[in-house]
KEKOLTOR-898060 format. One record per residue (C-alpha): residue number from 1; chain; x, z, y. Coordinates in Angstrom, 2 decimals. Example, Ala and Ser with C-alpha at 12.3 -4.5 7.8 and 13.67 -1.06 7.14 Angstrom:
// residues 2
[1,'A',[12.30,7.80,-4.50]] [2,'A',[13.67,7.14,-1.06]] 
END
This chain:
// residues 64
[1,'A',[-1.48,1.51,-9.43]] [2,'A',[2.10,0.77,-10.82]] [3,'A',[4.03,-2.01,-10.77]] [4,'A',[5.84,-3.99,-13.39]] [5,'A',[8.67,-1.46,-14.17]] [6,'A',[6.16,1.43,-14.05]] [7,'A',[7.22,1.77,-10.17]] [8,'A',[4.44,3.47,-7.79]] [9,'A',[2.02,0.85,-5.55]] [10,'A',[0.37,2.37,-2.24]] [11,'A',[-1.84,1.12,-0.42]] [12,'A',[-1.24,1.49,3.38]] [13,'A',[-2.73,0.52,6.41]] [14,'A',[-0.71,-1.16,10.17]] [15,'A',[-2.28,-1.59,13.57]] [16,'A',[-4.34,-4.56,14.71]] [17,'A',[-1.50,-5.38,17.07]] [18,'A',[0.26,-6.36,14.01]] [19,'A',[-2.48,-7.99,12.36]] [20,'A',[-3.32,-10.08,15.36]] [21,'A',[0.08,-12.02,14.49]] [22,'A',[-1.14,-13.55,11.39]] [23,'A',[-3.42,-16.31,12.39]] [24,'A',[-0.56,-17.19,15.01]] [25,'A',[2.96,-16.85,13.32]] [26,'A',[2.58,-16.01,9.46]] [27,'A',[6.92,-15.65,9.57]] [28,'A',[6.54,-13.48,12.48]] [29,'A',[4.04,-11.52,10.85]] [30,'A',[5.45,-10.99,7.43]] [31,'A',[8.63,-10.39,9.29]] [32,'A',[7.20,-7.37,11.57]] [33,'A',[5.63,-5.73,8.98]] [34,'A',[8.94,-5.09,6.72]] [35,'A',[10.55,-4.13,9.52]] [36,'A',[7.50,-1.61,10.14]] [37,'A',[8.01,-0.30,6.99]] [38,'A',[11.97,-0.32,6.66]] [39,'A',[11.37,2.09,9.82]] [40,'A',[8.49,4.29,8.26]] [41,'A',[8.87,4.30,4.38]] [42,'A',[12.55,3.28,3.86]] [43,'A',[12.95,2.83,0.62]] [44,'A',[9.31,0.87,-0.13]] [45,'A',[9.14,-2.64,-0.31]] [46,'A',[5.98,-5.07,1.27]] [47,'A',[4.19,-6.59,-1.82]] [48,'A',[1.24,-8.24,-0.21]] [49,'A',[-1.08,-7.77,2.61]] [50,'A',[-4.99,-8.41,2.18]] [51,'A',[-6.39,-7.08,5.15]] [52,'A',[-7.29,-4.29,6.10]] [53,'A',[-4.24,-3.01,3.19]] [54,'A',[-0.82,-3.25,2.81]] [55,'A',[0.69,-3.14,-0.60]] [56,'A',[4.08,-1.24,-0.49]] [57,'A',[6.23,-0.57,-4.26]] [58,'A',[8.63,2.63,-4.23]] [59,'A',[11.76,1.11,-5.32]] [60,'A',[13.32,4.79,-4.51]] [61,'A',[15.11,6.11,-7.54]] [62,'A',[14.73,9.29,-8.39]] [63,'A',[18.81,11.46,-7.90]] [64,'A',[20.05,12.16,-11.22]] 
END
């Protein structure tokens, strides 16, 4: 899947620890999964979440 500038969309997958913060704190949530992802794919950013996926874009540019 690409994006609108021909960028890269995964799909990727977080615990249920992190999914159990939804219903409760939708902030919190959002929050703790960029963070989650600033850790493990630097570089990607969160486009959505529709459970049980995470949509990531590589907004990495490729060294000239």
């Amino acid at each position: 899947m690409n994006g609108p500038l021909g960028e890269r969309i995964w799909k990727s997958m977080i615990s249920e620890r992190l999914w159990a913060i939804r219903p409760v704190d939708e902030e919190a949530f959002k929050k703790a999964v960029r963070e989650y992802f600033a850790l493990g794919h630097p570089g990607f950013r969160v486009i959505r979440a529709a459970y049980p996926f995470i949509y990531i874009q590589d907004e990495r540019r490729p060294e000239k």
